[in-house]
N, C-alpha and C positions, 0 to 999 in steps of 0.2 A: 924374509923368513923370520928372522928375530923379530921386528917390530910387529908381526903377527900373534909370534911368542910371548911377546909382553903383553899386548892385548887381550891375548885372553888368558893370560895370567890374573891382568888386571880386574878383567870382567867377573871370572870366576869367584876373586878375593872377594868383589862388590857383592856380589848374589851370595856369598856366604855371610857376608854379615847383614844382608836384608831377613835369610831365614835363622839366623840364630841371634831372635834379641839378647840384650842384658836384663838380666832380671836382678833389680833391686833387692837388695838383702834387707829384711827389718831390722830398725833398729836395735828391738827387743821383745821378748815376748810375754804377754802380760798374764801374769799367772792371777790365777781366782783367789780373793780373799779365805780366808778360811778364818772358825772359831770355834772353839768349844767352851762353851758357857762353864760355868762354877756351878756346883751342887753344893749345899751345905752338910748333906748329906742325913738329913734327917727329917721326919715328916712333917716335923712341928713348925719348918721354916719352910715358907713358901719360895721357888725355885722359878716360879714363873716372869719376872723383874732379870734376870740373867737371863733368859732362853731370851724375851723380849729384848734385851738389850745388846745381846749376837747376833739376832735378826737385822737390828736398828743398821749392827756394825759391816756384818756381811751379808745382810741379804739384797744388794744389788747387785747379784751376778755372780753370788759368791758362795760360799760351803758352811753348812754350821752342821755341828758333829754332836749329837750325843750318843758318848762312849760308851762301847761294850761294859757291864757291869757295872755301872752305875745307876742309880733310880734317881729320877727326879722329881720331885715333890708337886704338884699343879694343885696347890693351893685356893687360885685366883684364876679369874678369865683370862685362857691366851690367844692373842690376838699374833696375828703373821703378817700385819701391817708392816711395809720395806718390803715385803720379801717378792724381789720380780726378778724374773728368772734364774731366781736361787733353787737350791739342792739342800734342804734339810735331810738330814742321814739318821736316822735314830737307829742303833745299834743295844743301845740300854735299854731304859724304863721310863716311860712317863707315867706317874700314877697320881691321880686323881683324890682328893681329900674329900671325906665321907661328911664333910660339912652342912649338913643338910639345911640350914638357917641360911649361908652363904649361897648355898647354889639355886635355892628354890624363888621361883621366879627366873633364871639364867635360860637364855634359848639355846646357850652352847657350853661346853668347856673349852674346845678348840674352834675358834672360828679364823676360815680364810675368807675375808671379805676383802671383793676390787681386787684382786692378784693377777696378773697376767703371768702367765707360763714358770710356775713352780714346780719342784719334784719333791715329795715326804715320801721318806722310804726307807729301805732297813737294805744295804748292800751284802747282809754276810744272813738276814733271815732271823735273827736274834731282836729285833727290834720289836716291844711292845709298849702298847698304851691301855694303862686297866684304867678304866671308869670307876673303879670300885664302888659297884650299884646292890649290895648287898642290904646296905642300910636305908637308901632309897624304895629299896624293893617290898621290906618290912613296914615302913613308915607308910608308902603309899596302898597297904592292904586294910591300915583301918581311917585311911585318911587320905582318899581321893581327892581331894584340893590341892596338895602337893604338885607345885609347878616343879617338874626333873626336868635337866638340861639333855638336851643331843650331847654324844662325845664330838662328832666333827660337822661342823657346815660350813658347805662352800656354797656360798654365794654372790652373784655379779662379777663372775672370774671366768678367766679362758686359758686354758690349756696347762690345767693344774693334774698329775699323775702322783696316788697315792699306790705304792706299788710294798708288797715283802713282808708288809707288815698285819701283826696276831695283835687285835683289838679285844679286849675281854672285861666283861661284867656292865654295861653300859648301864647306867640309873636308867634310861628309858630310849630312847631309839639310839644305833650307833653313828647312819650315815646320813647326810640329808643335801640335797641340790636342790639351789633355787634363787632365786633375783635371777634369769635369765643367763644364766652360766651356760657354758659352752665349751666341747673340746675334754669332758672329764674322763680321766680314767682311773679306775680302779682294777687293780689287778694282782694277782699272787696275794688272797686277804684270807685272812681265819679271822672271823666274830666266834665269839662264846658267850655265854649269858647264862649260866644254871644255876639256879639257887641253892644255898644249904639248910636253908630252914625250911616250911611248910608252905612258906608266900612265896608263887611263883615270881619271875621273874618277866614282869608285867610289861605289854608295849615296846618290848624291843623288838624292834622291826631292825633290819638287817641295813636297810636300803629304803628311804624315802625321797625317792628323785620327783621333785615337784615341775615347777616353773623353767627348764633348761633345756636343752639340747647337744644331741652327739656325746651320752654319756653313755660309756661304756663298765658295765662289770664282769672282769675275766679271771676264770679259775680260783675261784672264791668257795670256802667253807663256813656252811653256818648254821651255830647249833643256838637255837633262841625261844620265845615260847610269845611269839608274835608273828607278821607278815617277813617271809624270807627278805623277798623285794616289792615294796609299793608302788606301782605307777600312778602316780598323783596327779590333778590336774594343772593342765599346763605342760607335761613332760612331753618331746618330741623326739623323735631318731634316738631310739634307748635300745642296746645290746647287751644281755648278759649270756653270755658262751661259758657255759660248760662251771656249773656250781652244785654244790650236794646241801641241801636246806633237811637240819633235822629236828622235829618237833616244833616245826613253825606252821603259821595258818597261810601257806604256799607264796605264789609266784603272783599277787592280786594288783587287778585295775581297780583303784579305785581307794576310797568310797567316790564318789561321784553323784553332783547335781544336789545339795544338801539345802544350798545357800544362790549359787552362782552357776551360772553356763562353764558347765565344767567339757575340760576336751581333754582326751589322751589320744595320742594318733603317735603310728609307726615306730611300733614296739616287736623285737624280734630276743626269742627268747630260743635258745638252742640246748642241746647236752645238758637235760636237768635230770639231778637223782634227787626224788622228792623223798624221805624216808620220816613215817610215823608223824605226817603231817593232819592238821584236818580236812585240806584241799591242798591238792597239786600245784593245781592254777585256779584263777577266777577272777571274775567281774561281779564289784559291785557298787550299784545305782540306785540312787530313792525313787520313792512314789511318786504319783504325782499328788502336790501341793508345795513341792519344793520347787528346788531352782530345774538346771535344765545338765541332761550327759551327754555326752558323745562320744561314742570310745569306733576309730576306725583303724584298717590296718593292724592290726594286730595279730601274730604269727607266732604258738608256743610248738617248736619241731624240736623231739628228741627228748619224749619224757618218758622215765621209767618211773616209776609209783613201785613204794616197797612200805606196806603196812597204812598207805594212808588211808582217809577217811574218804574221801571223794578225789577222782584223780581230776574233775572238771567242777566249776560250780558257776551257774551266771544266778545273781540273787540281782530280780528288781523291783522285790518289797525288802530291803535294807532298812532296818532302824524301825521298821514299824510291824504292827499287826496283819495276819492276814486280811483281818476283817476291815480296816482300814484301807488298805491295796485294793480289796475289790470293791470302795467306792470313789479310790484315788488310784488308778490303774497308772503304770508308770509311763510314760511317754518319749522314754529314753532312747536313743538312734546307736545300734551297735552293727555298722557294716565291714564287714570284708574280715571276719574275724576264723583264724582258723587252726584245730585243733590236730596235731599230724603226728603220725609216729609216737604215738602212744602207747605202753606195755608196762606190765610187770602186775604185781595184785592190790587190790586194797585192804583195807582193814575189816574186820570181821562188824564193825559198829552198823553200818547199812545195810549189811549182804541180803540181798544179793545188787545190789543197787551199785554202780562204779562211778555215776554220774549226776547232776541233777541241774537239770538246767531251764531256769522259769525264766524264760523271756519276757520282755516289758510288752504289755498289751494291749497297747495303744502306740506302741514306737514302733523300730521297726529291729529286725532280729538275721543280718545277714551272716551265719553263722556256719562252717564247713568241716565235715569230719574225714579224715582220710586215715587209714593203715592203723583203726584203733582196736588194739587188742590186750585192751585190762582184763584182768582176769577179778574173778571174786572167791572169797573164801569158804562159799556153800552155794548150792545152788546156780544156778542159770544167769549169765550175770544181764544186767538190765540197764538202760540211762533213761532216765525220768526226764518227761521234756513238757513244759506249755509255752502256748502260743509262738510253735515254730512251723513248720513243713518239714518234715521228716524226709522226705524223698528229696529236696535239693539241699536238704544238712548233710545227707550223705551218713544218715545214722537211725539208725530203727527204735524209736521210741516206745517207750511206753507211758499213759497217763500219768500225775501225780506230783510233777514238779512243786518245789514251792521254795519260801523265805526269796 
């Protein structure tokens, strides 16, 4: 009886420390570098050489801070070279120098190029970056040769999130993807762009996603006097969920086939309040004499229109003459493209017209309307259509489309 007793004493002991390993304690634990750069504190000293050299120190894996209430002067091109799998935090100010000699010819003021998985963001919602595009905006109304930089491009990057942060007054576009990026999101963004003087505030587009994929833009505001969001050629698996675009020329594919076989495929556009825009959404593509478009897959559900010009537009005489178009007819391929859950009114400039939609006539126009109920601000309202089939559009035409 004891030597049974020990036994399975013994056994028990064993199978208890078969099910309860030891688990090694770390050493230690390695906490993230952290910086926050020097401001000089004034506009006249460029602040760009510090934020660069915080990046240098901590952007491998590590935090750079700029502090609530401080502005920092962006004199010079800033580049975010180092920074891989860092956390930039802007809580302050970046603001951008009206230098219009220095910047003209620049393709960016902020460039993220080559970065693998960064975060720019504003943790507390205080975080901004002005372009201060005022001066640019004057200078480029009698003097269109003026090369203005983007405020941000990311390009040949994966898994970069700009999140929290109020972008405002861009010299000319704010956002742009391309060298084949991947992985981007944009999300919780206010752009602004209104001018003070009589020159509008030219070509800021909101969003110009070219050459990338799996870019996302989420709950986003934007007030601009260009394209809310461009889909450019090249862009694939693009999401913008739920953005209010006001006084912009809408939600557009394109331009497309100018120069090159241009492609946009598998764009889904949801929750949009299009307000006192001059199109909602739209496509557009050149004639033929140019290169060649493709625009497939393409899906805008969930747009309300309040004061705009057109809530739909497909234009495939772009950039040129009617008279032109109908001896260079466009040959553009637009399948599987579809307008859903559309509502609210347009502006009084067309009425009774809510629509206009001239397909390319000589391409092909696979195009589908479901649950659209724009309204117009006199009269009966109508959607102008050529060279489609109105009975598998799923929308009741009437002649006259055109541009």
């Amino acid at each position: 009886m004891y030597q049974l007793s020990v036994f399975v004493i013994i056994f028990a002991a064993f199978t208890d420390a078969l099910a309860t390993p030891s688990l090694a304690k770390p050493d230690r634990i390695v906490k993230r570098a952290a910086c926050t750069p020097t401001s000089a504190g004034n506009s006249a000293t460029d602040d760009t050489p510090s934020i660069a050299a915080a990046i240098s120190s901590c952007g491998n894996g590590g935090t750079i801070v700029i502090p609530a209430g401080k502005t920092y002067a962006i004199n010079t091109y800033l580049e975010f070279t180092g920074c891989s799998n860092c956390d930039f935090q802007i809580e302050g100010t970046l603001k951008a120098s009206n230098n219009l000699t220095y910047w003209n010819g620049k393709s960016a003021m902020i460039s993220v190029s080559g970065i693998t998985n960064a975060k720019i963001r504003s943790l507390t919602g205080t975080g901004v970056i002005d372009g201060n595009g005022q001066a640019a905006w004057d200078k480029f109304a009698s003097d269109n040769t003026l090369k203005r930089p983007t405020v941000m491009v990311i390009t040949k990057s994966t898994g970069v999130t700009v999140d929290n942060i109020y972008f405002k007054d861009a010299p000319n576009v704010f956002h742009s993807t391309s060298g084949n990026s991947k992985n981007i999101l944009y999300s919780n963004i206010k752009l602004y762009a209104v001018s003070s003087s009589s020159n509008v505030a030219q070509n800021t587009d909101g969003w110009d996603i070219g050459a990338s994929s799996y870019v996302t833009v989420k709950n986003a505001t934007v007030t601009n006097d260009d394209d809310c969001v461009a889909f450019k050629p090249g862009c694939s698996y693009v999401t913008v969920d739920t953005i209010t675009c006001t006084g912009s020329h809408g939600l557009s594919v394109g331009s497309l086939g100018k120069t090159n076989a241009d492609v946009v495929e598998h764009v889904y556009v949801t929750n949009a309040n299009m307000v006192t825009s001059t199109k909602a959404v739209g496509i557009k593509t050149y004639p033929g004499g140019y290169g060649t478009a493709t625009v497939r897959n393409v899906t805008y559900d969930g747009v309300v229109v309040s004061s705009s010009d057109y809530a739909a537009q497909i234009q495939s005489c772009y950039g040129q003459t009617a008279d032109y178009c109908s001896s260079n007819p466009s040959t553009a391929n637009i399948t599987d493209v579809y307008f859903k859950n559309f509502s609210g009114t347009t502006s009084k400039k067309y009425a009774p017209t809510t629509a206009n939609i001239n397909c390319p006539a000589k391409g092909t126009c696979g195009i589908h309307f479901s649950n659209w109920s724009v309204k117009t601000t006199s009269g009966t309202a109508q959607v102008l259509c050529a060279n489609i089939n109105s009975a598998s559009a799923g929308i009741t035409c009437t002649s006259g489309a055109s541009g």
